[in-house]
Every structure is written in C-alpha cells, then in structure tokens.
C-alpha positions as CSV (number, residue, x, y, z in Angstrom):
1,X,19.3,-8.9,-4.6
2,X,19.4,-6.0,-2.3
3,X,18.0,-2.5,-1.4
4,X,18.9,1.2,-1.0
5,X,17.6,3.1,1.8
6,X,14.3,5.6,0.9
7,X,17.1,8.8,1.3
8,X,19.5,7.3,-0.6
9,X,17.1,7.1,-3.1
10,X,15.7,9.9,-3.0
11,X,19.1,11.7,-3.4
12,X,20.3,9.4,-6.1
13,X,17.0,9.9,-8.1
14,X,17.2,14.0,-8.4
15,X,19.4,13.3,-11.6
16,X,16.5,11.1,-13.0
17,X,14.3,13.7,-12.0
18,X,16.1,16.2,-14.1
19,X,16.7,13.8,-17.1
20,X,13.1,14.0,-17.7
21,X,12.8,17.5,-18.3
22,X,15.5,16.4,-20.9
23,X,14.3,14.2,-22.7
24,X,13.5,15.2,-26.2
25,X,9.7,15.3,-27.3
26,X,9.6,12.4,-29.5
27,X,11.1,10.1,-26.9
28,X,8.2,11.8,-24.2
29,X,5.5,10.9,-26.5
30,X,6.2,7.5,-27.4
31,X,7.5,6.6,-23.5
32,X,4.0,8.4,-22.2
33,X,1.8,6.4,-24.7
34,X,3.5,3.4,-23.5
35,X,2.6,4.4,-19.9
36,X,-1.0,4.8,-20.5
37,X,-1.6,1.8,-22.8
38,X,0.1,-0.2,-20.3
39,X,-2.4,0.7,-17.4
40,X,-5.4,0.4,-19.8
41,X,-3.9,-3.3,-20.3
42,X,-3.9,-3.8,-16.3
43,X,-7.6,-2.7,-16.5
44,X,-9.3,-4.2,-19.5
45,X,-7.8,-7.6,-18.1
46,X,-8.8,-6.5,-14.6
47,X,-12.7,-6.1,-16.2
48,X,-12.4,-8.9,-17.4
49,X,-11.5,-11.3,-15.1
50,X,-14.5,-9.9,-12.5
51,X,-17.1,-8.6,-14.4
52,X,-19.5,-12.0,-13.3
53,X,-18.4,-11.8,-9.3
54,X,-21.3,-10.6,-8.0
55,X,-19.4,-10.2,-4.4
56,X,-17.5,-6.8,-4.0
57,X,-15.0,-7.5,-1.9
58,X,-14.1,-10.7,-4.4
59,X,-14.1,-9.0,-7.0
60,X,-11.9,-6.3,-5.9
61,X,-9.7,-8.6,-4.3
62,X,-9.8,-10.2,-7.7
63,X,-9.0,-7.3,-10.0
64,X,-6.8,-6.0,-7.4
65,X,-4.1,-9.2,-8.6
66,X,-4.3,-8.9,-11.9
67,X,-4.4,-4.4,-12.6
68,X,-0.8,-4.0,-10.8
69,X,0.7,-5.8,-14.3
70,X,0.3,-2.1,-15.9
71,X,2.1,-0.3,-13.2
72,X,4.7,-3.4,-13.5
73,X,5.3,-2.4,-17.5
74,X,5.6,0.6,-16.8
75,X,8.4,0.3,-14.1
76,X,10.7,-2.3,-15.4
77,X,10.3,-0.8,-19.0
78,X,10.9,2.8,-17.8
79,X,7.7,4.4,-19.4
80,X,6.4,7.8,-18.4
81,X,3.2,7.8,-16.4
82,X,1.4,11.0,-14.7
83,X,0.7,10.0,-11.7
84,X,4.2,8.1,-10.9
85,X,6.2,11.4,-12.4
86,X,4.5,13.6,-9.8
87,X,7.5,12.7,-8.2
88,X,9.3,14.9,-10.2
89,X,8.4,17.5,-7.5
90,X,11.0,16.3,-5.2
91,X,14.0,18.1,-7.8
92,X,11.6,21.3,-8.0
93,X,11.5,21.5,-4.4
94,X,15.7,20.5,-4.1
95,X,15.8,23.7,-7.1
96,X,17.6,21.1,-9.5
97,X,14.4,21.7,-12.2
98,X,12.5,24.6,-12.5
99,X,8.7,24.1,-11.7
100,X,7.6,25.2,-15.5
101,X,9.9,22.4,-16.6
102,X,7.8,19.6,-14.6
103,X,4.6,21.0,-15.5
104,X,5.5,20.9,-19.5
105,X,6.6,17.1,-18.3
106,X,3.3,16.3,-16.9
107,X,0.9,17.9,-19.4
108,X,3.2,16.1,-22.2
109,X,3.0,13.1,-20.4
110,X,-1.0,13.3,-19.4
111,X,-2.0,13.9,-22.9
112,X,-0.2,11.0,-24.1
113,X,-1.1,8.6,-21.1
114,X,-4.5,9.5,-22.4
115,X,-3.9,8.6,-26.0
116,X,-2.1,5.3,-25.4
117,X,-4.8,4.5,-23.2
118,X,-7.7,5.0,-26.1
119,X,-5.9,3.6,-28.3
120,X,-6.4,0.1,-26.0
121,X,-9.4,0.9,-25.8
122,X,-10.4,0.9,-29.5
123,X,-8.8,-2.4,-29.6
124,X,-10.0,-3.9,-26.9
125,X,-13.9,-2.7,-28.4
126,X,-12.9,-4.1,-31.6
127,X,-11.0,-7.7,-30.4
128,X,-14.5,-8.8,-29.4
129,X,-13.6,-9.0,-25.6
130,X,-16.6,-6.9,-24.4
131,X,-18.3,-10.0,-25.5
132,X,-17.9,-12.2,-22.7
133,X,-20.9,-13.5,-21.1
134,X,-23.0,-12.9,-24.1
135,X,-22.3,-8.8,-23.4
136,X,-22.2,-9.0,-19.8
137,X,-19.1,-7.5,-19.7
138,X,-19.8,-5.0,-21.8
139,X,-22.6,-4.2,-20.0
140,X,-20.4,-3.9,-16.4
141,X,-17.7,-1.3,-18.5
142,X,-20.5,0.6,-19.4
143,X,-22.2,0.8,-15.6
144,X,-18.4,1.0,-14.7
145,X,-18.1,4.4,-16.5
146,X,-21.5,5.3,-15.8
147,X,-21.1,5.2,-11.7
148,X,-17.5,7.0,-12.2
149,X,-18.9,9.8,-14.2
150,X,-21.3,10.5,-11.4
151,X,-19.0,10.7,-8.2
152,X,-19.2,14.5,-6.5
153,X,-16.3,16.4,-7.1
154,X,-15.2,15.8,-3.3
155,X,-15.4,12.2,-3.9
156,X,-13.7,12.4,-6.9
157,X,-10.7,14.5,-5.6
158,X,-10.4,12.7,-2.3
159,X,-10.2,9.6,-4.0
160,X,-7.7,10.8,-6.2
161,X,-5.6,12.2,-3.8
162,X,-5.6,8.2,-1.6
163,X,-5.2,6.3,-5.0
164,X,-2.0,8.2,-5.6
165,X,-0.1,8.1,-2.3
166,X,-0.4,4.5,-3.0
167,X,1.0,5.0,-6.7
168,X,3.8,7.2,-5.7
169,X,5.0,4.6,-2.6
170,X,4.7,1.9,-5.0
171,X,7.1,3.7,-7.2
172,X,9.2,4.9,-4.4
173,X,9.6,1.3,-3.1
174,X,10.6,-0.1,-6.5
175,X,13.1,2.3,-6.7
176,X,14.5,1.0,-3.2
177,X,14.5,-2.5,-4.9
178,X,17.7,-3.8,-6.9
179,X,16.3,-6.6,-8.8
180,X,13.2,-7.3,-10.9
181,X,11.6,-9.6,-8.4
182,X,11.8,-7.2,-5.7
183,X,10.4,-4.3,-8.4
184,X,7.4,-6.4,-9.1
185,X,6.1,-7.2,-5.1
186,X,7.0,-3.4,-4.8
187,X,4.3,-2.4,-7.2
188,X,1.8,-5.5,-6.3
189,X,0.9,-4.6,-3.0
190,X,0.3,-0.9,-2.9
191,X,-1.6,-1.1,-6.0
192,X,-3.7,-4.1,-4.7
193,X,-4.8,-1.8,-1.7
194,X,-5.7,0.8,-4.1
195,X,-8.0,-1.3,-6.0
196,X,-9.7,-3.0,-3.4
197,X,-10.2,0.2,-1.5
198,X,-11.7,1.7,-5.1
199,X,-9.8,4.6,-4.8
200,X,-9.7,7.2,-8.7
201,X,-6.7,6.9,-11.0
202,X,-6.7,9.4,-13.5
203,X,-4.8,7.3,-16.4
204,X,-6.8,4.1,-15.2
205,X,-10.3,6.0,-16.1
206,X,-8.5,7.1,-19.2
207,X,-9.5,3.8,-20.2
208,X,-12.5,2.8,-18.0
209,X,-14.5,6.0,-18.7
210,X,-14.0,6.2,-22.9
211,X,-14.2,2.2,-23.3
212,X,-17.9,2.7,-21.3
213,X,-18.5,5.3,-23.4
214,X,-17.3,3.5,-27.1
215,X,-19.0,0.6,-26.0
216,X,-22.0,2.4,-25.5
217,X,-22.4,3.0,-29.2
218,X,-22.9,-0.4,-30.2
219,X,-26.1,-1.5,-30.3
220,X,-25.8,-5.4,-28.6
221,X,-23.8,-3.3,-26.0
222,X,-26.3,-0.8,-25.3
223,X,-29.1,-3.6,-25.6
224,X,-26.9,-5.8,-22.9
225,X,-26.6,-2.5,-20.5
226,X,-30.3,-2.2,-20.4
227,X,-30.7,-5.7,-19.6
228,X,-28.4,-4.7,-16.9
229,X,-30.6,-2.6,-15.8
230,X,-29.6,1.0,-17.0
231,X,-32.1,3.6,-18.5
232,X,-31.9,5.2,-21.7
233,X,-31.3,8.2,-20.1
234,X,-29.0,7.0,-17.8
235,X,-26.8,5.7,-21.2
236,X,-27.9,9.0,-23.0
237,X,-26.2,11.2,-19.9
238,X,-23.3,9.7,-20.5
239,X,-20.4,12.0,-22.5
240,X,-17.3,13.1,-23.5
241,X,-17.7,16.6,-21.6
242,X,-18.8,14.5,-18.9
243,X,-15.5,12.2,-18.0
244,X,-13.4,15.4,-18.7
245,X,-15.3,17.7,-16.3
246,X,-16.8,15.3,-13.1
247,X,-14.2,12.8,-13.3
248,X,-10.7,13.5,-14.8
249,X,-10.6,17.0,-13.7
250,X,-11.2,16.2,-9.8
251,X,-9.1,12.7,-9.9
252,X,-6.0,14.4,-11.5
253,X,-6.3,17.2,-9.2
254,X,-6.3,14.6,-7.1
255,X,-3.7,12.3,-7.9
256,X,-1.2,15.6,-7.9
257,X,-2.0,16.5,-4.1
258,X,-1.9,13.0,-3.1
259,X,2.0,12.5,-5.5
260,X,3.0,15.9,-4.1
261,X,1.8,17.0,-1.3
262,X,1.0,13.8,1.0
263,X,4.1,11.4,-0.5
264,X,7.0,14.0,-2.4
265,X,6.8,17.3,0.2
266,X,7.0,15.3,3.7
267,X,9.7,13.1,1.7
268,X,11.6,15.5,0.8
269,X,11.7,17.6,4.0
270,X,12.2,14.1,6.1
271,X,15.2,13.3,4.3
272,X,17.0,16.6,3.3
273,X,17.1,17.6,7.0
274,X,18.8,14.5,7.6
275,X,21.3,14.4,4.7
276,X,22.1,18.2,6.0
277,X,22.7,16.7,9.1
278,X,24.7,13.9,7.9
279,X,27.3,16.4,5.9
C-alpha cells in the first residue's frame, strides 16, 4: 500500500500523457470501446437496481453505489475514456504534446466511447432486462432519456462541467493510489457525489439517451411508458438529432471545461510553480 503526492503525480504522468498520442489507432479503438461499454455497464446496472424507488434521494444514493463499477473497469484495466483523458491537457499545457495531438485523442476516443456504449445498449434491449417489473423499467429508461433530452443548454453545460471535476479528481486520486484497493475507494466516492447530485456525463448518456430511445421502438415498451404516464408526443419528440444537439453537445462541452479548465489548468499552474521552485 501506499501513495504519491498530487505533484509527484502529476509530473510522473506527463509521459503517460504523451504515450496516448502514441498509441497506434487500432489499440485507441478497441481501448475507447472498452471505455464506453464499461460506463454503459455501471449504468444499465445502476437503472436497474432503482428504477422502483420512488424516493429520489434513495434512489440516487442507490445508483450512486453501484455506477462507479464502470469508472473502476476502466481504471484498473487502463481503457481510454473522454472525459478521464481531458487530462491529457496537463502535457499540452507543460508543451510535451502538441494540442492537435489531444484533440485527434479525444475525438478518437469520443466516437468510440460512443460505440462501445451502444453496443451495451443493444444488448442490454435484447437480454430482456428492460423487462423488470412487467416494463417498468423500461418505461423509467425511456422517461430517463426523455427528461435528459429536454435540459436547457445552460443546464446541460453547467452540469457537465460539475460532473466532470468530479471524474477528473476521481482519476487524479487513483493515480495517487499504489494498490487496487486504494484505486477502487478513489473512484467510489467522487463518482457517488456525482450521481447523487445528478450532475451530465457525456459517455454515461451515451447509453442512457440511445437505450431510451431503442427501447422506445418496441411496442410493450412504448405501451409500459404511456402507462407511465408519457404522451405520444412526448415519445414521438424524442430523436436521434435530439440527444446529439440538446444533450451531448452542451454536456461534452461541458465535461471539457469542467476536465480542463476547473481540475487540469489550476493543477498544473499549482504544481509547476512549486516544482520550479523546488529545482
């Protein structure tokens, strides 16, 4: 057991930061789909396990336990996720990697969140979990994509922005820890506040937004939303150009001021002051 201090880290981690805009393509695909299927995992589970808790705070508090599993794959397996490799923005600002390298990093990586997320979610529609409670649970993904396809674009973004300062310090304090145990409380807690406080994740709604909307399409699950109390037109409003332009858009907007500006930039200035000052 044991820990490294946040500069130390930070310094030790510009090589990592660099090896990413290394890696070949291939290996950045398959470690990005990883990334996202892994957080659709944390979510469909999350659903799951709270979709009949009728109390919010319960059921945040809940799904808040169980979602930080994704974020635990993807740290202890070393997969590439979007909102975590925002990060990479400490070796642009250190000029160790240009900034067009991190940004063909993060689109490769985003894209690919995205598919390993859908492809959960087609299995998840298909593994007949959405049947729990006779389609109830089907019927809270739905209202579930529904409600986050609706947020204002300042909701959306601020939202983004908090959920990933929470994201990026759970990464940042995984990398302080030495062992797995310490790796896995690392991610719990931060990512326990986020859910609980409701805050947007892009590669989260990469599966909450599309399974609402696959689920949709299936006529018991349509049926069991409108018992849910939804409108036709409430299910007919709901699309793809929708979850791309009121909700991804702002959240990963989002997410990369919240990673980059509020967590990487004061980091970075913190600590390279004092290592200068150190030498």
């Amino acid at each position: 057991m044991g820990t490294k201090k946040i500069g130390d880290l930070i310094t030790d981690n510009m090589g990592v930061y660099e090896g990413k805009t290394k890696l070949s393509f291939g290996k950045l695909v398959l470690l990005g789909m990883l990334a996202g299927a892994f957080i659709a995992i944390g979510a469909s589970s999350s659903s799951a396990a709270v979709y009949g808790i009728s109390n919010t705070g319960l059921a945040k508090s809940l799904a808040g336990a169980i979602f930080p599993v994704g974020l635990m794959f993807v740290v202890l397996i070393g997969a590439e996720l979007f909102t975590g490799d925002c990060l990479m923005s400490f070796a642009v600002f250190d000029k160790r990697i240009r900034l067009l390298d991190m940004i063909r990093v993060l689109v490769v990586v985003f894209i690919t969140n995205l598919i390993g997320a859908c492809i959960v979610v087609v299995l998840v529609n298909r593994c007949g979990q959405l049947d729990y409670g006779n389609g109830a649970l089907a019927a809270a993904t739905i209202k579930t994509a529904y409600n986050k396809m609706n947020l204002s674009f300042m909701k959306a973004f601020t939202s983004g922005i908090m959920c990933n300062i929470l994201v990026c310090l759970a990464v940042l304090l995984a990398g302080v820890c030495q062992d797995a145990i310490g790796k896995i409380f690392a991610c719990f807690f931060p990512i326990w506040a986020f859910v609980i406080a409701g805050y947007e994740h892009c590669v989260a709604n990469m599966y909450y937004i599309p399974a609402g909307l696959l689920a949709k399409h299936g006529e018991a699950y349509y049926n069991a939303a409108i018992m849910a109390g939804m409108t036709p037109d409430q299910l007919d409003s709901m699309t793809v150009g929708k979850f791309f332009l009121n909700n991804l858009l702002p959240v990963t907007l989002g997410n990369i001021v919240g990673g980059v500006v509020f967590v990487a930039l004061p980091l970075y200035l913190i600590y390279r002051n004092k290592n200068k000052a150190e030498a």
